[in-house]
PDB file of the backbone (N, CA, C, O) and the ligand in Angstrom, with CONECT records:
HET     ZN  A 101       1
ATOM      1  N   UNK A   1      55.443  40.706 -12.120  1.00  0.00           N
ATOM      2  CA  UNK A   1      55.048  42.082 -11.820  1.00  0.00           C
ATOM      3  C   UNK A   1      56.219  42.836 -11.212  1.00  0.00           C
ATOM      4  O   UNK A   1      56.719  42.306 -10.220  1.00  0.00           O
ATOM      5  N   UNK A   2      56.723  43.936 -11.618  1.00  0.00           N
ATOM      6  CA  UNK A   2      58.037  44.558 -11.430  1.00  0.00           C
ATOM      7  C   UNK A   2      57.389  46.017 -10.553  1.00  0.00           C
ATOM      8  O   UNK A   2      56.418  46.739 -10.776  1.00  0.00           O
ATOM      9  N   UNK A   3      58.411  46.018  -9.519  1.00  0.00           N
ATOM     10  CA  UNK A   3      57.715  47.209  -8.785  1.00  0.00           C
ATOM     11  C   UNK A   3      57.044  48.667  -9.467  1.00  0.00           C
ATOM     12  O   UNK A   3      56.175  49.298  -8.866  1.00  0.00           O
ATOM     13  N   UNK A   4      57.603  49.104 -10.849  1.00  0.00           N
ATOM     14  CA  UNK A   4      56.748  50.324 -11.445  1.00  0.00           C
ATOM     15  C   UNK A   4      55.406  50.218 -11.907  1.00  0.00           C
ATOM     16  O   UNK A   4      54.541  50.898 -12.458  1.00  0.00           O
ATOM     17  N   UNK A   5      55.654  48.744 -11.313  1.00  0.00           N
ATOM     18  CA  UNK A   5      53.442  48.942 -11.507  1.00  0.00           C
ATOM     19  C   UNK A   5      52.432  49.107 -10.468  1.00  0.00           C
ATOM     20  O   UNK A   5      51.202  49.122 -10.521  1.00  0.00           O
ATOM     21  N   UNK A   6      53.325  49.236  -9.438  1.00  0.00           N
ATOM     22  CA  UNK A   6      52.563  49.666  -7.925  1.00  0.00           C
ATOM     23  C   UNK A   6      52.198  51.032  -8.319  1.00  0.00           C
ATOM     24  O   UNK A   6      53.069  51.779  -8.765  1.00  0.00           O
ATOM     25  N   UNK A   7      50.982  51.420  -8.191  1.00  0.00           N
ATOM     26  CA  UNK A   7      50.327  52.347  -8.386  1.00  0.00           C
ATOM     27  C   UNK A   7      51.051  53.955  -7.382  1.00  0.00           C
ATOM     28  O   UNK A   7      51.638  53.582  -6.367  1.00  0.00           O
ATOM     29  N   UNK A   8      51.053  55.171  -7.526  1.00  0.00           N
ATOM     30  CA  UNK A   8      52.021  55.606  -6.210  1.00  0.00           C
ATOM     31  C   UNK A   8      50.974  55.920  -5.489  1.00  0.00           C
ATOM     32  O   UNK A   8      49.843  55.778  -5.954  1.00  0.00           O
ATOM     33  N   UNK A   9      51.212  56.442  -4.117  1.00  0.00           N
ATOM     34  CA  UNK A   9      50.363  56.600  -2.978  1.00  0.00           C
ATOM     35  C   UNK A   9      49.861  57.885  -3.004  1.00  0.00           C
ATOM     36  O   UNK A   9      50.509  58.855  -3.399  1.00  0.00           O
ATOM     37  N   UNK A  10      48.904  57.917  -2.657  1.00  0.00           N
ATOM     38  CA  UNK A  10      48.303  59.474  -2.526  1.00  0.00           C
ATOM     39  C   UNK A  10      49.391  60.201  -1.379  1.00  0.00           C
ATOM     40  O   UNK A  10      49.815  59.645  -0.366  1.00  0.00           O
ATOM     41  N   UNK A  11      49.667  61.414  -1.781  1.00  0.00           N
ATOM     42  CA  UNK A  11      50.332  62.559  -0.571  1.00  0.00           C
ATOM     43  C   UNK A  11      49.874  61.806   0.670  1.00  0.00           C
ATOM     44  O   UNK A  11      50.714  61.429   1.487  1.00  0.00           O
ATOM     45  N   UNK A  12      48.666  61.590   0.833  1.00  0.00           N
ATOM     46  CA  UNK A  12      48.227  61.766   2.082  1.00  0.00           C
ATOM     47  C   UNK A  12      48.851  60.352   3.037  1.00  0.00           C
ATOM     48  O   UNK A  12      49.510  60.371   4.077  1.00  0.00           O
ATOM     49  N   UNK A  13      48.345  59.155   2.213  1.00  0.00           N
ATOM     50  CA  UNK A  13      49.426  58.023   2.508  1.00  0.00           C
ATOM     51  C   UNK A  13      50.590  57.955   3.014  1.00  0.00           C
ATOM     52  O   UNK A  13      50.775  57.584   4.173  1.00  0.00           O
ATOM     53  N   UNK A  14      51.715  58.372   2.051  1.00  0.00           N
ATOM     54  CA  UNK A  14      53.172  58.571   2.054  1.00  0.00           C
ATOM     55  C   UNK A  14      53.338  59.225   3.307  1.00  0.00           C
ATOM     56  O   UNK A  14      54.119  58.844   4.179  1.00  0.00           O
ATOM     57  N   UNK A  15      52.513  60.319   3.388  1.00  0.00           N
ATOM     58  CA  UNK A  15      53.178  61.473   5.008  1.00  0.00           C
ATOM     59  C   UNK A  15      52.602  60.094   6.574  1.00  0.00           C
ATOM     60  O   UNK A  15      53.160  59.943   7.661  1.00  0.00           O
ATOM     61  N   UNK A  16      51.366  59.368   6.026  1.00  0.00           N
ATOM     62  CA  UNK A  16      51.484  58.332   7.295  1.00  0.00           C
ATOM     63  C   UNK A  16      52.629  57.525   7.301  1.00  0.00           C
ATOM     64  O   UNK A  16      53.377  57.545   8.279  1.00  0.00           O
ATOM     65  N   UNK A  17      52.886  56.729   6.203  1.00  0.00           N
ATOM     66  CA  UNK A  17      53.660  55.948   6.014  1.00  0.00           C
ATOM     67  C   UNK A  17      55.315  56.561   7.017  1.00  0.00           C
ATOM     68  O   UNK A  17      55.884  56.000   7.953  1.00  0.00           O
ATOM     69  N   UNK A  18      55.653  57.862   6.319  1.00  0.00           N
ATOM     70  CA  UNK A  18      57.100  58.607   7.141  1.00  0.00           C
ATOM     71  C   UNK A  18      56.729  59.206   8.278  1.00  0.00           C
ATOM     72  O   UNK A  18      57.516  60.013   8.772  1.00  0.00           O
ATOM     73  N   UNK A  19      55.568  58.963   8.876  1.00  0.00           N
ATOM     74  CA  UNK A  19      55.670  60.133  10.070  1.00  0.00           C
ATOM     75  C   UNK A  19      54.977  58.993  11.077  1.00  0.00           C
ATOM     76  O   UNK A  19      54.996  59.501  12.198  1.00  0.00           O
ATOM     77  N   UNK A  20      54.289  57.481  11.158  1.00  0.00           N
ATOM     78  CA  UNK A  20      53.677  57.126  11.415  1.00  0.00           C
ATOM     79  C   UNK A  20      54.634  56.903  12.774  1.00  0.00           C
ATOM     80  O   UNK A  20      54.053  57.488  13.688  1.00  0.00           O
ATOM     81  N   UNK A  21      55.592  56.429  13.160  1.00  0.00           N
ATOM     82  CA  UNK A  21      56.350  56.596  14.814  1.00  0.00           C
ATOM     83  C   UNK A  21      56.418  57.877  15.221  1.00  0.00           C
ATOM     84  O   UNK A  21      56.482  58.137  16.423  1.00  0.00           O
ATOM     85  N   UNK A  22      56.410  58.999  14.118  1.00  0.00           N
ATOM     86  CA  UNK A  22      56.232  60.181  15.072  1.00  0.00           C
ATOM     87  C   UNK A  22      54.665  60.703  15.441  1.00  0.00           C
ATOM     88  O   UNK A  22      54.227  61.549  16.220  1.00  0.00           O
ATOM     89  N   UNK A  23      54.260  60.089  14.813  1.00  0.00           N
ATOM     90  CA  UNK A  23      52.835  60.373  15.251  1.00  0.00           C
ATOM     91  C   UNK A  23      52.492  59.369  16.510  1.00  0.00           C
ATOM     92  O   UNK A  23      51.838  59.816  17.452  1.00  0.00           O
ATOM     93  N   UNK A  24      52.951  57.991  16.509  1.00  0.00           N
ATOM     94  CA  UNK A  24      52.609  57.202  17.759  1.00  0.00           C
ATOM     95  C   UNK A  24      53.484  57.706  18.981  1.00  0.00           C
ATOM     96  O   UNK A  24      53.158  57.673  20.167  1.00  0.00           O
ATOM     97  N   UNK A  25      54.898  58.272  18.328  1.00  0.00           N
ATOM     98  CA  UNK A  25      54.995  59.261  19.568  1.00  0.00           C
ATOM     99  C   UNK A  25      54.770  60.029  20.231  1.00  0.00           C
ATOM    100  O   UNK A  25      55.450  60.373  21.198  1.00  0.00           O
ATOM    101  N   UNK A  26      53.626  60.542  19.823  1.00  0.00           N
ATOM    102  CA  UNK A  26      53.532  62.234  19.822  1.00  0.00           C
ATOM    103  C   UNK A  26      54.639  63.290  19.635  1.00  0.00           C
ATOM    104  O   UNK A  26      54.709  64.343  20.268  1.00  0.00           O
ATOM    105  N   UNK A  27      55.314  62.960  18.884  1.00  0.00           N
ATOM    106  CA  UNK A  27      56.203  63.767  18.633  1.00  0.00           C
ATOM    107  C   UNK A  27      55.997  64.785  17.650  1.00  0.00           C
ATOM    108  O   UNK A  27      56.733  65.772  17.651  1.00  0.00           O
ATOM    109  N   UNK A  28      54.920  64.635  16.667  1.00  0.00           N
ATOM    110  CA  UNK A  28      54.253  65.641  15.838  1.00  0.00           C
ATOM    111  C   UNK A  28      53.600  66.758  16.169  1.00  0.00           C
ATOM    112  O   UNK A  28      53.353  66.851  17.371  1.00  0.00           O
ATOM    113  N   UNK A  29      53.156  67.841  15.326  1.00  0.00           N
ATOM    114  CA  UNK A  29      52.520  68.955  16.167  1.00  0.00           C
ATOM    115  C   UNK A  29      51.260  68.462  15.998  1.00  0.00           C
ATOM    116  O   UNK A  29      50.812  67.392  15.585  1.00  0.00           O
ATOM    117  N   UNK A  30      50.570  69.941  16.594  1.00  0.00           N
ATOM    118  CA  UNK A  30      49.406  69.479  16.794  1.00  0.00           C
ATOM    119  C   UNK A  30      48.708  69.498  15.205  1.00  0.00           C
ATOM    120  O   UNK A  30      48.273  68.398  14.864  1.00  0.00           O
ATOM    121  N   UNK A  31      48.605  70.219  14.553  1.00  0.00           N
ATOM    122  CA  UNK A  31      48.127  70.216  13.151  1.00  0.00           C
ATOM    123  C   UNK A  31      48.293  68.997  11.843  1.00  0.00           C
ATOM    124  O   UNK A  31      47.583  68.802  10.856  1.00  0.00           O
ATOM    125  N   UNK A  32      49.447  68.359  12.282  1.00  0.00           N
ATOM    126  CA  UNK A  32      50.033  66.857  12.003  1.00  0.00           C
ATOM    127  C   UNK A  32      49.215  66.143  12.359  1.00  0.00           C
ATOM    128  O   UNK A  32      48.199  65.643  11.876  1.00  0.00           O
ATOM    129  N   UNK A  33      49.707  66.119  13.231  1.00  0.00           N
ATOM    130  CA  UNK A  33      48.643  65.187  14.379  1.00  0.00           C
ATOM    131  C   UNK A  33      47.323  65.216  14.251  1.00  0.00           C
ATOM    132  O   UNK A  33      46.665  64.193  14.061  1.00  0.00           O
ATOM    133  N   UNK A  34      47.006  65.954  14.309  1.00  0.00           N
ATOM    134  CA  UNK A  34      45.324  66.289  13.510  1.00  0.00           C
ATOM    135  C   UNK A  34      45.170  65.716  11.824  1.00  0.00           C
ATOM    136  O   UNK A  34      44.178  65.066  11.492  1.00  0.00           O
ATOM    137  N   UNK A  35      46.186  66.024  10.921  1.00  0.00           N
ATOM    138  CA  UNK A  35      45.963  65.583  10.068  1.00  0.00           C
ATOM    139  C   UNK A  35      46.105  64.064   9.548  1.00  0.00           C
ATOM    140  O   UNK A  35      45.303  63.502   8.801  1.00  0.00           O
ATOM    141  N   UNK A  36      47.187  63.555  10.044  1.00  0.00           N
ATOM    142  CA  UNK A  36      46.884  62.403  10.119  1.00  0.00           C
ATOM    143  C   UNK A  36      45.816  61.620  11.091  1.00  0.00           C
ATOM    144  O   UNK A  36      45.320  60.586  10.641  1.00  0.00           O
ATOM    145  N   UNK A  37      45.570  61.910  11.945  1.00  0.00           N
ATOM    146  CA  UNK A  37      44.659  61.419  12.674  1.00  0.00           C
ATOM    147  C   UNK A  37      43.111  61.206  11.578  1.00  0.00           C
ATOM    148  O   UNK A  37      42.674  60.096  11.275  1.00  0.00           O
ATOM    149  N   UNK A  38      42.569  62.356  11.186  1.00  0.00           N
ATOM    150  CA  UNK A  38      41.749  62.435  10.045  1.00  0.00           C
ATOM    151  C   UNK A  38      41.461  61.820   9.080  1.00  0.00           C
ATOM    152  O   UNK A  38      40.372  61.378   8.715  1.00  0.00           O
ATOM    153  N   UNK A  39      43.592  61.724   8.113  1.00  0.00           N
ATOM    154  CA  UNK A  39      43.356  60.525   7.416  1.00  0.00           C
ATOM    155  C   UNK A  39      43.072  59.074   7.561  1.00  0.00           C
ATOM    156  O   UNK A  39      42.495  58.336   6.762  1.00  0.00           O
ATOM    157  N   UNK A  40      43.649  58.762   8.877  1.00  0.00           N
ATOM    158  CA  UNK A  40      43.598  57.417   8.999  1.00  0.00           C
ATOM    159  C   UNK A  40      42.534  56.691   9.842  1.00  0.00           C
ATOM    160  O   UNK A  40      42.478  55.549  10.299  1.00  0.00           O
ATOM    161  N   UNK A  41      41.617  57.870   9.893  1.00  0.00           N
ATOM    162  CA  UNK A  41      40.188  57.605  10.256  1.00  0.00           C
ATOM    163  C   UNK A  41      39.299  57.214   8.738  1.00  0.00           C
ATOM    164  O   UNK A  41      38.206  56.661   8.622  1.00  0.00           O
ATOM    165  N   UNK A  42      39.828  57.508   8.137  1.00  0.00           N
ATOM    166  CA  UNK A  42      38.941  57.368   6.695  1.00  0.00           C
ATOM    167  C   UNK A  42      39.781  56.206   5.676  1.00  0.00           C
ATOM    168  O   UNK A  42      39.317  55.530   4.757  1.00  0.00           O
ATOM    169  N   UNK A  43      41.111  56.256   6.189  1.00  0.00           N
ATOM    170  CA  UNK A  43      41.561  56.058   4.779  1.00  0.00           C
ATOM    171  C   UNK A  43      42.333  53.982   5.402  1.00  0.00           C
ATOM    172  O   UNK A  43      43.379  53.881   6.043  1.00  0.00           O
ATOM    173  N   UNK A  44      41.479  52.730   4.978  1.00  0.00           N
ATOM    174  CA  UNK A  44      41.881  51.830   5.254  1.00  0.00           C
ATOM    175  C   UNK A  44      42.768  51.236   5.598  1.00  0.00           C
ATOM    176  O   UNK A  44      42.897  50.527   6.596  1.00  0.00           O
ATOM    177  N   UNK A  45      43.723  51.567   4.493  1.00  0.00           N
ATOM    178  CA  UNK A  45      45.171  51.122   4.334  1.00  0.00           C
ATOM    179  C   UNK A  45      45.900  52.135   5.615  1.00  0.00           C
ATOM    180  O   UNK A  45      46.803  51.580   6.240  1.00  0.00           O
ATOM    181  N   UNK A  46      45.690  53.001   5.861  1.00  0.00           N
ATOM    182  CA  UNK A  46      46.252  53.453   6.653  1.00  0.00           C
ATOM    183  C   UNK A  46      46.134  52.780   8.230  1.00  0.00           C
ATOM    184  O   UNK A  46      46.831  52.223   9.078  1.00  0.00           O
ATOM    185  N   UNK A  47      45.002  53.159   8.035  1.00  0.00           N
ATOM    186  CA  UNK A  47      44.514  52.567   9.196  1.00  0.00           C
ATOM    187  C   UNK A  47      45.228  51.035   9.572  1.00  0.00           C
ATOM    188  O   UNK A  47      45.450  50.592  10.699  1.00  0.00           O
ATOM    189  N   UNK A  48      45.426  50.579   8.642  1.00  0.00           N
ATOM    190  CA  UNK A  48      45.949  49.177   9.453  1.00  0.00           C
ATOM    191  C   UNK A  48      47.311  48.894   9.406  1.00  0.00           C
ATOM    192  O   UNK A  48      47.859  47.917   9.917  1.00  0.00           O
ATOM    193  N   UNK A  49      47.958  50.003   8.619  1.00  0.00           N
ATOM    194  CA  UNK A  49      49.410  50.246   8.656  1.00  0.00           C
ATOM    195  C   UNK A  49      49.549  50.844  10.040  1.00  0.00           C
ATOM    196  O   UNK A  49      50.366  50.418  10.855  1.00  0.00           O
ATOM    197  N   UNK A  50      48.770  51.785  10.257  1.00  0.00           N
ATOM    198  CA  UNK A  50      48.856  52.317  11.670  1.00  0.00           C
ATOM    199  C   UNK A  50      48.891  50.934  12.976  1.00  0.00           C
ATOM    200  O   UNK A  50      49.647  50.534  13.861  1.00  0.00           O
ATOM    201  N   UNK A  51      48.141  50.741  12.644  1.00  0.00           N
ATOM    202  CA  UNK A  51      47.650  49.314  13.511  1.00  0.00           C
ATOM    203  C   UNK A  51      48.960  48.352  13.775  1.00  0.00           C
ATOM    204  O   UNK A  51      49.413  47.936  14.841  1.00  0.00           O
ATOM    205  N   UNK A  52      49.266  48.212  12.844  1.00  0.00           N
ATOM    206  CA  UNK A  52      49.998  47.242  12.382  1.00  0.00           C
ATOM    207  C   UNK A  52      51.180  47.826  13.341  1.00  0.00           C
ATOM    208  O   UNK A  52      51.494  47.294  14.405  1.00  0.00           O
ATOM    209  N   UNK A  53      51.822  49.058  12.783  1.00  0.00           N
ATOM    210  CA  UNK A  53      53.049  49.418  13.359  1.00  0.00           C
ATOM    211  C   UNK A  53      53.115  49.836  15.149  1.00  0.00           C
ATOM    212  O   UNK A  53      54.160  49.972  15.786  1.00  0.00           O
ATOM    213  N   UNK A  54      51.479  50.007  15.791  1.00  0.00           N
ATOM    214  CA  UNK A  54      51.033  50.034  16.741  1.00  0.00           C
ATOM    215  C   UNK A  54      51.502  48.942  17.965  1.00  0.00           C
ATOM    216  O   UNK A  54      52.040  48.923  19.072  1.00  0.00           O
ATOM    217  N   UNK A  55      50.894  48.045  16.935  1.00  0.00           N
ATOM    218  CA  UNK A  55      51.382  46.395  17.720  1.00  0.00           C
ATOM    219  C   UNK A  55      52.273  46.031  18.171  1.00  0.00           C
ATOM    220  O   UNK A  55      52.403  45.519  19.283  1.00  0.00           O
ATOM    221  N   UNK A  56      53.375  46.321  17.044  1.00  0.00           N
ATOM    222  CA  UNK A  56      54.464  45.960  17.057  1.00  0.00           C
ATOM    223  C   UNK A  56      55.337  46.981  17.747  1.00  0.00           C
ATOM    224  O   UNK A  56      56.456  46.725  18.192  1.00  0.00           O
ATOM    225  N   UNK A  57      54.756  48.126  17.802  1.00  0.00           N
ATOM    226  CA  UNK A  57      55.597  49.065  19.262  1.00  0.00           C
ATOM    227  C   UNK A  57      55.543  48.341  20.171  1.00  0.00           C
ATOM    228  O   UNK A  57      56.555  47.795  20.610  1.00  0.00           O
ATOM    229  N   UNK A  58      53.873  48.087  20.876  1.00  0.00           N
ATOM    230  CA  UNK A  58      54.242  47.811  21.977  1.00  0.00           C
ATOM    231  C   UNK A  58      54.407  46.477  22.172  1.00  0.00           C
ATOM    232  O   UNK A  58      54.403  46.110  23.347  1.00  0.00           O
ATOM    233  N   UNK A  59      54.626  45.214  20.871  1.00  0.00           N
ATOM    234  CA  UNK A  59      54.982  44.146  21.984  1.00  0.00           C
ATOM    235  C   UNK A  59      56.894  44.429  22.387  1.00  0.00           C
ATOM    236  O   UNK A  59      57.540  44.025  23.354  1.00  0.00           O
ATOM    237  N   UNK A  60      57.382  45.363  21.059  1.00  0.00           N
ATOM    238  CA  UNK A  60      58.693  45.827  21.759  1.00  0.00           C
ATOM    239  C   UNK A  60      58.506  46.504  22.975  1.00  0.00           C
ATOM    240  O   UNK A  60      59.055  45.964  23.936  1.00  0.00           O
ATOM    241  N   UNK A  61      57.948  47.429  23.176  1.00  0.00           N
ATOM    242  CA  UNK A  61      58.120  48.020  24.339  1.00  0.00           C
ATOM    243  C   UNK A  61      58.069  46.943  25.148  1.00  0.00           C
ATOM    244  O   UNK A  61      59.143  46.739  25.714  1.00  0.00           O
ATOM    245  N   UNK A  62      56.635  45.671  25.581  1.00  0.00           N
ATOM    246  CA  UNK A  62      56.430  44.904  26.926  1.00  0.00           C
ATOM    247  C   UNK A  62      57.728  44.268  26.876  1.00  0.00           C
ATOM    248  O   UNK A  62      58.315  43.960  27.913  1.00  0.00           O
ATOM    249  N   UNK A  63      58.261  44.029  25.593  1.00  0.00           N
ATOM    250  CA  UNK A  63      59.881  43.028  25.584  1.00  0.00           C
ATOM    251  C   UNK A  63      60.867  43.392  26.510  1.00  0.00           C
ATOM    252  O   UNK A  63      61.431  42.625  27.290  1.00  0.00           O
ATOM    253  N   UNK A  64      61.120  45.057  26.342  1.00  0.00           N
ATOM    254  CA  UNK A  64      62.396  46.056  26.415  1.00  0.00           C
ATOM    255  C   UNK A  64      62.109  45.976  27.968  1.00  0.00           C
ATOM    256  O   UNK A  64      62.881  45.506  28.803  1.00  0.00           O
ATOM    257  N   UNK A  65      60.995  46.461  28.180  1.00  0.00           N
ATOM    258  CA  UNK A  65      60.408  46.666  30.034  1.00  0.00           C
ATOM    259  C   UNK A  65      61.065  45.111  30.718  1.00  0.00           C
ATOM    260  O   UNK A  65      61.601  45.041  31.824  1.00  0.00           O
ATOM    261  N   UNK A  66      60.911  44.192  29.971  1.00  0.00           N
ATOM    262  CA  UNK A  66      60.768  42.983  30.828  1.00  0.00           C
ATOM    263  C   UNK A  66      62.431  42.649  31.581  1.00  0.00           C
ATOM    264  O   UNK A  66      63.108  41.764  31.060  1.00  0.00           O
ATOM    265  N   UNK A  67      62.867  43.249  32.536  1.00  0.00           N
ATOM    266  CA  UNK A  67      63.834  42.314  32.793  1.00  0.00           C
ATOM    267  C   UNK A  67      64.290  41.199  32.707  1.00  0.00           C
ATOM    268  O   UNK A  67      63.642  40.174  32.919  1.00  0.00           O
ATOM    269  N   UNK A  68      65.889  41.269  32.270  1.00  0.00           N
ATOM    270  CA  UNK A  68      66.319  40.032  31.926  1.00  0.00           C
ATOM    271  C   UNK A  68      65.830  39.345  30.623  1.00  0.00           C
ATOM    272  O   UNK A  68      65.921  38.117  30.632  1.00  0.00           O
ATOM    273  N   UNK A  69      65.491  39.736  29.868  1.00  0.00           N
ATOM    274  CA  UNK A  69      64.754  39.741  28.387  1.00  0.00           C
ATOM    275  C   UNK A  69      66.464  39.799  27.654  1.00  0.00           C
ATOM    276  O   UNK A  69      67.212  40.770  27.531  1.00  0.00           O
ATOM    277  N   UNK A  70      66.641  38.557  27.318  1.00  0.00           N
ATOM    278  CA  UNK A  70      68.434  38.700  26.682  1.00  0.00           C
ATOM    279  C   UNK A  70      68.222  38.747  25.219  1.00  0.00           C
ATOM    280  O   UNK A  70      67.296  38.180  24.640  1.00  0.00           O
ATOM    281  N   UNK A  71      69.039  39.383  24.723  1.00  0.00           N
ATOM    282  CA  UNK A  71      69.025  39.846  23.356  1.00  0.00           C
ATOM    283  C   UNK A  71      68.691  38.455  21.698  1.00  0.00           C
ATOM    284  O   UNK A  71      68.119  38.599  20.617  1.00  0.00           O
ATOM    285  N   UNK A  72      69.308  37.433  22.261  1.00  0.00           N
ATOM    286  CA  UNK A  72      68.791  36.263  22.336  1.00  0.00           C
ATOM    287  C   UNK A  72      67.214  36.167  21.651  1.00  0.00           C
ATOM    288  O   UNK A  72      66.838  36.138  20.479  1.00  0.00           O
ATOM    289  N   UNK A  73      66.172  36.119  23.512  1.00  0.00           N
ATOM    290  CA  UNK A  73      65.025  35.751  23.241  1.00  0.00           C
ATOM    291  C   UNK A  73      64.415  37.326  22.404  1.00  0.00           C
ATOM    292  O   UNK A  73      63.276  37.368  21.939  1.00  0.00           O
ATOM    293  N   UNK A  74      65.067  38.141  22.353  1.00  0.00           N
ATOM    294  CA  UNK A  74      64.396  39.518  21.735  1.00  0.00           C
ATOM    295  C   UNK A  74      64.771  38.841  20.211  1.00  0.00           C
ATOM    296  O   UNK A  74      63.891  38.799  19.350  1.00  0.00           O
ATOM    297  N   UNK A  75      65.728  38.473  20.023  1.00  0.00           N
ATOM    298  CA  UNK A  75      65.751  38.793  18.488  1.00  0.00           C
ATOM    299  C   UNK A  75      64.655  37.403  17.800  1.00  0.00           C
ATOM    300  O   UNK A  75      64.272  37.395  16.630  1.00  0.00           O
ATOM    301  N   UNK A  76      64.301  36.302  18.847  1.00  0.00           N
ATOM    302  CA  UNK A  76      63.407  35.141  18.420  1.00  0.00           C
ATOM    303  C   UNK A  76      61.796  35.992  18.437  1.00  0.00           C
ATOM    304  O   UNK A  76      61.042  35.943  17.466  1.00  0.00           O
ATOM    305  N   UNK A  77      61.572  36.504  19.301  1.00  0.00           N
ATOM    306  CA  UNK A  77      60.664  36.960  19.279  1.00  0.00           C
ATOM    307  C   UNK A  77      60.156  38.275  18.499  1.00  0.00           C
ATOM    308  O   UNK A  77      59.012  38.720  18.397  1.00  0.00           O
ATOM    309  N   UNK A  78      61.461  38.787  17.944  1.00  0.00           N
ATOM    310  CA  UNK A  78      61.031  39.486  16.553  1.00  0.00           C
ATOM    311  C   UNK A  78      60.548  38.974  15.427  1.00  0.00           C
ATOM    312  O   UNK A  78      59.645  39.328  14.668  1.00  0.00           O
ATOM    313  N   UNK A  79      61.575  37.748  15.445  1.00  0.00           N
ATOM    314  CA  UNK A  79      61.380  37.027  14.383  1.00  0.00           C
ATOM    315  C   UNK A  79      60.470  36.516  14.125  1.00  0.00           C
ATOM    316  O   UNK A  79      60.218  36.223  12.956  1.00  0.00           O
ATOM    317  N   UNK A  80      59.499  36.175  15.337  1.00  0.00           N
ATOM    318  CA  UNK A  80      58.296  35.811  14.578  1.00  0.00           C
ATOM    319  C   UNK A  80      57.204  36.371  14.417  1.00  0.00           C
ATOM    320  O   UNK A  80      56.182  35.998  13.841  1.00  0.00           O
ATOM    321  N   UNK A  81      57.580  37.724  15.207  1.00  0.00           N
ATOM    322  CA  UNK A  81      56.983  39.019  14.685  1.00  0.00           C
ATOM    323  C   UNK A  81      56.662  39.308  13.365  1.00  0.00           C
ATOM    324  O   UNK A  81      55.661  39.557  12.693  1.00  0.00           O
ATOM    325  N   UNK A  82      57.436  39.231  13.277  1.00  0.00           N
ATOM    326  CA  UNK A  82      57.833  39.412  11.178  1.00  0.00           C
ATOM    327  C   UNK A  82      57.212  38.071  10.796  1.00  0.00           C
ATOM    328  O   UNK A  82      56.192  38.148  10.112  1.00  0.00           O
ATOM    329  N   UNK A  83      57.611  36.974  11.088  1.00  0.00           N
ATOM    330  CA  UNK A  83      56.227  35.955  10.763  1.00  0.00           C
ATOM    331  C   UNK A  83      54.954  35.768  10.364  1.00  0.00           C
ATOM    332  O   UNK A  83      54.273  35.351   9.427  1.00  0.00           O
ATOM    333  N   UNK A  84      54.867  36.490  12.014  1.00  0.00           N
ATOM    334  CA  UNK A  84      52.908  37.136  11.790  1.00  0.00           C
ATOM    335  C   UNK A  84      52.837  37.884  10.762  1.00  0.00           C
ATOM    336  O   UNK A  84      51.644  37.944  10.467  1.00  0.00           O
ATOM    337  N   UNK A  85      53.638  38.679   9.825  1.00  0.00           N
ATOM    338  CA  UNK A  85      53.108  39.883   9.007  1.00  0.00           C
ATOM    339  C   UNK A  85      53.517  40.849  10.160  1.00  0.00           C
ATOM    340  O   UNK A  85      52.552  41.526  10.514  1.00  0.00           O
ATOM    341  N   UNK A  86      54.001  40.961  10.452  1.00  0.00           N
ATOM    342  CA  UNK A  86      54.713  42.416  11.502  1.00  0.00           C
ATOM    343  C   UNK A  86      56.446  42.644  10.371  1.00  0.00           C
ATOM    344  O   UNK A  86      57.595  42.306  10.658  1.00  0.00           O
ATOM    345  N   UNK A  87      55.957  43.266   9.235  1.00  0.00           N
ATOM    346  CA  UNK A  87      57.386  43.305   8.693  1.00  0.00           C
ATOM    347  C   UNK A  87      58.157  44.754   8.944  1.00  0.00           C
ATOM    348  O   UNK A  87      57.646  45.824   8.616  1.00  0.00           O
ATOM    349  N   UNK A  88      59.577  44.625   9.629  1.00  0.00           N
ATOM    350  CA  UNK A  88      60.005  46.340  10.294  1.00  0.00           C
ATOM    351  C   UNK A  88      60.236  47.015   9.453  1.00  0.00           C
ATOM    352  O   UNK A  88      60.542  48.188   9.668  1.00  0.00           O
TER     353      UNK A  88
HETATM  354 ZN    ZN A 101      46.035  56.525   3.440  1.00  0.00          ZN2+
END
């Protein structure tokens, strides 16, 4: 199966997919923000892409916070980030 048979994403998808850290930032406006919020109340795949990329903020963030956290145990503990299905 060669990637031109992935079906393409609805508009509505694609704008979660590129905006989905600016939306967990709040860095979007409010009408964004509203709109995705909307979609990814309805729309599955989103929803757990959201999820997904959710998680994986914050176990970076508890990482980054943790003093003395050496670059080392950060990059093991990505790694099995991406393990779980956390792919960046
Ligand atoms: Zn969607």
């Amino acid at each position: 199966m060669s990637l031109a048979q992935i079906p393409p994403l609805p508009p509505e998808c694609l704008e979660v997919l590129n905006h989905v850290w600016d939306y967990l930032d709040g860095q979007l406006n409010d009408e964004t923000t509203e709109r995705l919020r909307a979609h990814i109340a309805e729309c599955r795949q989103c929803f757990e892409y959201k999820t997904f990329q959710e998680n994986f903020c914050d176990a970076v963030h508890s990482l980054a916070e943790r003093p003395g956290a050496s670059p080392g145990l950060r990059a093991r503990v990505l790694d099995s980030l991406r393990h779980e299905g956390f792919a960046g």
